[in-house]
C-alpha positions as CSV (number, residue, x, y, z in Angstrom):
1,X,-5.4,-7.4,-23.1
2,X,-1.5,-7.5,-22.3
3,X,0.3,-5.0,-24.1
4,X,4.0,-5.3,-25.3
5,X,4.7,-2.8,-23.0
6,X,2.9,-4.9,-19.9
7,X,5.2,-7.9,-20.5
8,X,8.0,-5.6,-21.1
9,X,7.8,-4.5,-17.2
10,X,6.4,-8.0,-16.3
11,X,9.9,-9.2,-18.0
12,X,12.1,-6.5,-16.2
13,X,10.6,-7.5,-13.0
14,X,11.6,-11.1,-12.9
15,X,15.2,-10.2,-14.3
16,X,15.7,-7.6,-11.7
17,X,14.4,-10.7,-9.1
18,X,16.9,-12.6,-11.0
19,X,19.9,-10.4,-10.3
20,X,19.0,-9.6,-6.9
21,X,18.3,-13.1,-5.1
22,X,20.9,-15.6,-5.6
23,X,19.0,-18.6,-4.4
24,X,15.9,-17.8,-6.9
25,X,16.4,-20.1,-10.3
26,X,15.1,-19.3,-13.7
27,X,12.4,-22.3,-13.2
28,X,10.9,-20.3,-10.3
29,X,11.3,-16.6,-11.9
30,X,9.2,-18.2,-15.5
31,X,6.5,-19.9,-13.0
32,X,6.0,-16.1,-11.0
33,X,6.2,-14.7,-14.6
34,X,3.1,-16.2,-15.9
35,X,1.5,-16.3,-12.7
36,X,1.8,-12.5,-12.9
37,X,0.3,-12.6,-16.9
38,X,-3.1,-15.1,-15.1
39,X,-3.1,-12.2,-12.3
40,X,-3.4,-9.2,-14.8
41,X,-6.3,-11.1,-16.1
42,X,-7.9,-11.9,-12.5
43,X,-7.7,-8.3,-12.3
44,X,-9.6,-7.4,-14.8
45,X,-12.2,-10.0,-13.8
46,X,-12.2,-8.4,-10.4
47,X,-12.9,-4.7,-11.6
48,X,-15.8,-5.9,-13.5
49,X,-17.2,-7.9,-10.2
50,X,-16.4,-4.8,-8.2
51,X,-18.2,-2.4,-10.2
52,X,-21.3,-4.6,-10.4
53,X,-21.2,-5.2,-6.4
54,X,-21.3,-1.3,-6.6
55,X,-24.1,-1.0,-8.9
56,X,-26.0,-3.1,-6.7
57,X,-26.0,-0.3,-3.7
58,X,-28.8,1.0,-5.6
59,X,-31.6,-1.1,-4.5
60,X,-31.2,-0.4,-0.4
61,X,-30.5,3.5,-1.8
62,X,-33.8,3.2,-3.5
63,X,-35.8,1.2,-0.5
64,X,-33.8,4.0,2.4
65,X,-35.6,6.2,0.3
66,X,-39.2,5.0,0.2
67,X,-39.1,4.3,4.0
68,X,-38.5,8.2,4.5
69,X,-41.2,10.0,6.7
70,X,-40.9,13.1,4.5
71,X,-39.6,12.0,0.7
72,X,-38.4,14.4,-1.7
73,X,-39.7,14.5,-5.1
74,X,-36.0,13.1,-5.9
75,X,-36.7,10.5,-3.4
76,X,-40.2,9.6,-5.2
77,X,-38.7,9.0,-8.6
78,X,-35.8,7.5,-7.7
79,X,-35.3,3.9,-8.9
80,X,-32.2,1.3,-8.6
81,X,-31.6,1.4,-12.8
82,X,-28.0,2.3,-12.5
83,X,-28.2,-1.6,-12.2
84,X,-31.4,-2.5,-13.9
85,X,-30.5,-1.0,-17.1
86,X,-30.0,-3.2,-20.3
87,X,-26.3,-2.6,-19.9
88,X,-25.3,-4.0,-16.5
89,X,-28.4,-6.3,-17.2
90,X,-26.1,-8.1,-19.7
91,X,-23.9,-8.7,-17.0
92,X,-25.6,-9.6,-14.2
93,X,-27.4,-12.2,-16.2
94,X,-24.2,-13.8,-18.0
95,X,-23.8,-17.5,-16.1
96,X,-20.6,-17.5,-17.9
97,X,-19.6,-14.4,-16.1
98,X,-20.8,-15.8,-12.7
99,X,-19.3,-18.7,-13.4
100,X,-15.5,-16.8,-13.9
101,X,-16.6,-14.8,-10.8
102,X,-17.2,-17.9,-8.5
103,X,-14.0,-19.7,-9.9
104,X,-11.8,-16.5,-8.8
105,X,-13.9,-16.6,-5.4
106,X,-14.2,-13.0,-5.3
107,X,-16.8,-13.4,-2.8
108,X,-14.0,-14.5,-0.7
109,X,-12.8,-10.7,-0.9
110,X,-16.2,-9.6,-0.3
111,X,-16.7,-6.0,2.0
112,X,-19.7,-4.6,1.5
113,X,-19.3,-1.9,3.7
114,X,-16.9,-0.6,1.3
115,X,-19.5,-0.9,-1.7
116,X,-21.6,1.3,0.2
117,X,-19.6,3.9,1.3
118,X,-18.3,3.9,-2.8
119,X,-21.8,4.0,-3.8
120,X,-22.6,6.2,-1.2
121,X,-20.1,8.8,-2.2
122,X,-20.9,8.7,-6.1
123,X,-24.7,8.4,-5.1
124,X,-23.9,12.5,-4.5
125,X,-22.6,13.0,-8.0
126,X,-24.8,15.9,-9.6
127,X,-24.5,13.7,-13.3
128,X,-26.0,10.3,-11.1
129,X,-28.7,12.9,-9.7
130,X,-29.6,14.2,-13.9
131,X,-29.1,10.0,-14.9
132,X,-32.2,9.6,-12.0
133,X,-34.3,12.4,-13.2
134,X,-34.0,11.9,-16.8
135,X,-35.3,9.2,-19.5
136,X,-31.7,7.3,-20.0
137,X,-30.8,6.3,-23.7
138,X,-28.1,3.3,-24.1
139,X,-25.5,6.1,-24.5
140,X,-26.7,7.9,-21.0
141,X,-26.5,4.3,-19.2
142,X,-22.7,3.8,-20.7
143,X,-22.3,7.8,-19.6
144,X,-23.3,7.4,-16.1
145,X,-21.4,3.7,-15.7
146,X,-18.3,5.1,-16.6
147,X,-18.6,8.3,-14.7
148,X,-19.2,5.8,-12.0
149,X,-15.9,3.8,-12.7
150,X,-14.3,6.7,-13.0
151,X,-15.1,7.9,-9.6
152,X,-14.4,4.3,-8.0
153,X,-10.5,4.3,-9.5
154,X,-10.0,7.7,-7.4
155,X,-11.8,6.1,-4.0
156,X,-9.5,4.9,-1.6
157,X,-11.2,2.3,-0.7
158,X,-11.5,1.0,-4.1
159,X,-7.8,1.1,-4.6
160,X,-7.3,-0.5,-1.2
161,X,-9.6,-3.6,-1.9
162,X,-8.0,-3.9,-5.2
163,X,-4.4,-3.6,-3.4
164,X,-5.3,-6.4,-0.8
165,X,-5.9,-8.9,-3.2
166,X,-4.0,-8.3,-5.6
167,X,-0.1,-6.4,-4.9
168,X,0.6,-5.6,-8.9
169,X,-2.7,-3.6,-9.3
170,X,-0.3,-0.5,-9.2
171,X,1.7,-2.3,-12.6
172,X,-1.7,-3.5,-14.1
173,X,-3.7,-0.6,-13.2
174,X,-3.2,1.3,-16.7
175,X,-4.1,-2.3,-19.4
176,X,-6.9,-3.2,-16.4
177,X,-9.0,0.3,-16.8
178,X,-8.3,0.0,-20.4
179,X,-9.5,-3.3,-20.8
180,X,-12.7,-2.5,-18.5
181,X,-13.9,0.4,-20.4
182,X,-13.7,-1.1,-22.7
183,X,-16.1,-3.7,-22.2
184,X,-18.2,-1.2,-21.2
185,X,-18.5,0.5,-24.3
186,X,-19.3,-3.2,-25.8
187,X,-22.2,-3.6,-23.9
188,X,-24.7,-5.0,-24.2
189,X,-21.8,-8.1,-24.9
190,X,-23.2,-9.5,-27.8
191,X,-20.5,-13.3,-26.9
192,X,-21.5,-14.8,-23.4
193,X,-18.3,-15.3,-23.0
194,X,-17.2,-11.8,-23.8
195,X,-14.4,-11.9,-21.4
196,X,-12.3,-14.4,-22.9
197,X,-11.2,-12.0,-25.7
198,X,-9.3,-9.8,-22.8
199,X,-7.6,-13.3,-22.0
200,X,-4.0,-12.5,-23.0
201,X,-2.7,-13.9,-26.4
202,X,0.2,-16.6,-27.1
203,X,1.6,-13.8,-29.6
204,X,2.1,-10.8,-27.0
205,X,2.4,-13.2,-23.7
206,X,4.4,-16.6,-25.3
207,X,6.2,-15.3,-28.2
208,X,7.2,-12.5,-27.3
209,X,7.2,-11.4,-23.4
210,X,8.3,-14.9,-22.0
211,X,11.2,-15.1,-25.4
212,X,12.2,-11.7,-24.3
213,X,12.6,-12.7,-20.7
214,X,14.2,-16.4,-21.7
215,X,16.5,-14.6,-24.0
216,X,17.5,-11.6,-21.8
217,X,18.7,-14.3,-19.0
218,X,19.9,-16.4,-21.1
219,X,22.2,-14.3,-23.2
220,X,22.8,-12.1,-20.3
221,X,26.6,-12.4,-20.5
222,X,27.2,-11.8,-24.3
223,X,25.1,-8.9,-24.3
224,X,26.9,-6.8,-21.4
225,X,29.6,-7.7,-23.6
226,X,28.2,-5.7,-26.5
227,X,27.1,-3.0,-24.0
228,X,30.4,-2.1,-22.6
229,X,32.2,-0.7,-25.3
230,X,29.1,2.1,-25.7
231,X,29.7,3.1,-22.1
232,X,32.5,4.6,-22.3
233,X,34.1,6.3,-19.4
234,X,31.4,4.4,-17.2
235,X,32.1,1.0,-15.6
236,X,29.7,-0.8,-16.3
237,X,29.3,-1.6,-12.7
238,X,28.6,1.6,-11.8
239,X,25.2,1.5,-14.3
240,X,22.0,1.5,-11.9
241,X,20.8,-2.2,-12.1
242,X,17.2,-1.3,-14.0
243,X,19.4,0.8,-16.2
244,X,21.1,-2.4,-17.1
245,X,18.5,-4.6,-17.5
246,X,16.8,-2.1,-19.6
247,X,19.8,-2.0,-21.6
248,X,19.9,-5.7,-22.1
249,X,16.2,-6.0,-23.4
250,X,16.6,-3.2,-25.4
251,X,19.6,-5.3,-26.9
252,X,17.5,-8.5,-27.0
253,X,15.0,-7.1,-29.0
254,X,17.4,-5.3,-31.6
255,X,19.4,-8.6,-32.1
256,X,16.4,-11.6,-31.6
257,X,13.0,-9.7,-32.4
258,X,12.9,-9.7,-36.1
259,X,9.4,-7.7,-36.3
260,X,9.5,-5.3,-34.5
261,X,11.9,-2.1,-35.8
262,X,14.8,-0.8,-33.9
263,X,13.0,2.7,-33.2
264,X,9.8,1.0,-31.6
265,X,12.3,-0.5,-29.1
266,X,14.2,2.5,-28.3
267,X,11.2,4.6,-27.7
268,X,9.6,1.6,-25.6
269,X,12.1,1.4,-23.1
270,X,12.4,5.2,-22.8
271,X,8.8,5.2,-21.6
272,X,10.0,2.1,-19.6
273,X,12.8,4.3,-18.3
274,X,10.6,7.2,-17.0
275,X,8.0,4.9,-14.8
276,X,10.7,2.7,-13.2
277,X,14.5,4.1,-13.1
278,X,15.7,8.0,-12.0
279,X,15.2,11.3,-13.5
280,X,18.6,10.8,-15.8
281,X,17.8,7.3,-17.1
282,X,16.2,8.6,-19.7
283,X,18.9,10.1,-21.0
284,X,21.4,7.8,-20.3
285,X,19.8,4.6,-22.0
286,X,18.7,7.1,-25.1
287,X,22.0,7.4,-25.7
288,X,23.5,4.2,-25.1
289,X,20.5,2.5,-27.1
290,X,21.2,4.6,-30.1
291,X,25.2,4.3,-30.1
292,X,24.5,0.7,-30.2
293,X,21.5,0.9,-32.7
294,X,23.9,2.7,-35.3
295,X,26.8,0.5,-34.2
296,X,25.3,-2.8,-34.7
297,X,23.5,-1.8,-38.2
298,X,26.6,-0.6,-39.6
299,X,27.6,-3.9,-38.5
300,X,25.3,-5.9,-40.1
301,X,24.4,-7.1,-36.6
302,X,20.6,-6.5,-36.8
303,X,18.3,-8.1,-39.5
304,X,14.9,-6.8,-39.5
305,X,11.7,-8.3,-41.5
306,X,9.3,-5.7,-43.0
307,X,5.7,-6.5,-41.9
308,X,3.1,-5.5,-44.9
């Protein structure tokens, strides 16, 4: 589920925690670090369990409805299957998922009055209204499911239960929706344990994000060494402290990542550079990060392996 990019941040994080609080030690920093990669994962988990509790509005819609003096011929044909159909079915039927869902005690975080007011709102939706009225293919029930999470990521409330529990959502958000949708698109899952495939991998998480971060801190010194001279008339002081930190990745990664090629890094950590530093990082770290890409190859400083 974790890209490269994910660990990237979740790496530039913890060094920036690093440089900023004396009295944290690496120890701590690598146990918050993959506490963070086990909370990008309850996230996901929570989405799903959030969009299900959602879903499950339906059934006291659809009994409000028959309990009306006068009921429309909307209100007549209405019927919960926004959670009855074979898709969320294949959820709400999964032990294996209710077993994940009770380990993570998300009923813990449990506010139904938000669900309502979410379903409520969405419930209003002229596509929900044609998904009612119409006969609903496999393709129509993924349609209206994702129009539906769709509609919960821009709800306040849905951001704000998401926020409570869990601080990084903002970080997470992008991989999380990703991830979510899709599983929905999978459905029906055809692995009770669907889920465990959006567990991330050793490769992206252990190999490479926690190496990155180990090597980064570790090598910290020698590499603002190689930095300085491609600064030129800026002190190296004076280089805002994500800037730096960028910088030092960026420089692990040319010098200890064999796979993965020089302008893959460069590009990464200008999209890095745009999300978390100022409106002239950018810039600045293009241009440092390609002074020492042409410095260090010329050289011989970086080896790269070719991947077929």
């Amino acid at each position: 589920m974790l890209s490269r990019r994910s660990v990237r941040i979740k790496a530039m994080q913890f060094l920036f925690s690093l440089s900023r609080d004396e009295d944290l030690k690496f120890d701590e920093a690598a146990k918050r670090f993959w506490i963070s990669i086990e909370t990008t994962y309850d996230l996901y988990m929570y989405n799903l369990y959030l969009l299900m509790e959602v879903t499950k509005c339906a059934y006291q819609d659809a009994e409000n409805r028959k309990t009306k003096h006068l009921p429309s011929a909307y209100d007549k044909k209405f019927t919960a299957k926004i959670d009855t159909n074979p898709l969320m079915n294949s959820l709400s039927e999964n032990s294996e998922l209710s077993k994940e869902f009770k380990k993570r005690n998300f009923e813990s975080l449990k506010n139904t009055d938000y669900y309502k007011k979410i379903y409520n709102s969405f419930s209003k939706n002229e596509e929900y209204k044609k998904y009612i009225e119409s006969e609903n293919s496999k393709e129509d029930d993924l349609s209206i499911l994702l129009d539906l999470y769709r509609h919960c990521r821009k709800s306040e409330l849905f951001n704000e239960l998401l926020e409570d529990g869990y601080p990084q959502w903002i970080d997470d958000k992008s991989v999380v929706v990703g991830s979510v949708k899709k599983t929905l698109k999978q459905l029906p899952a055809a692995e009770s344990k669907f889920f465990d495939q959006y567990y991330p991998d050793d490769e992206t998480v252990k190999e490479y994000g926690f190496e990155l971060f180990k090597k980064t801190y570790e090598e910290n010194d020698s590499l603002l060494e190689i930095i300085k001279p491609t600064l030129k008339n800026w002190d190296h002081e004076r280089v805002a402290i994500i800037d730096m930190i960028l910088l030092k990745m960026a420089l692990s990664e040319y010098l200890y990542f064999e796979t993965i090629p020089t302008t893959v890094t460069l590009n990464e950590y200008l999209e890095v550079s745009k999300m978390y530093s100022t409106a002239k990082s950018k810039d600045f770290i293009n241009g440092i990060l390609d002074r020492l890409k042409n410095d260090l190859t010329e050289n011989k400083m970086i080896k790269k392996k070719t991947i077929k």
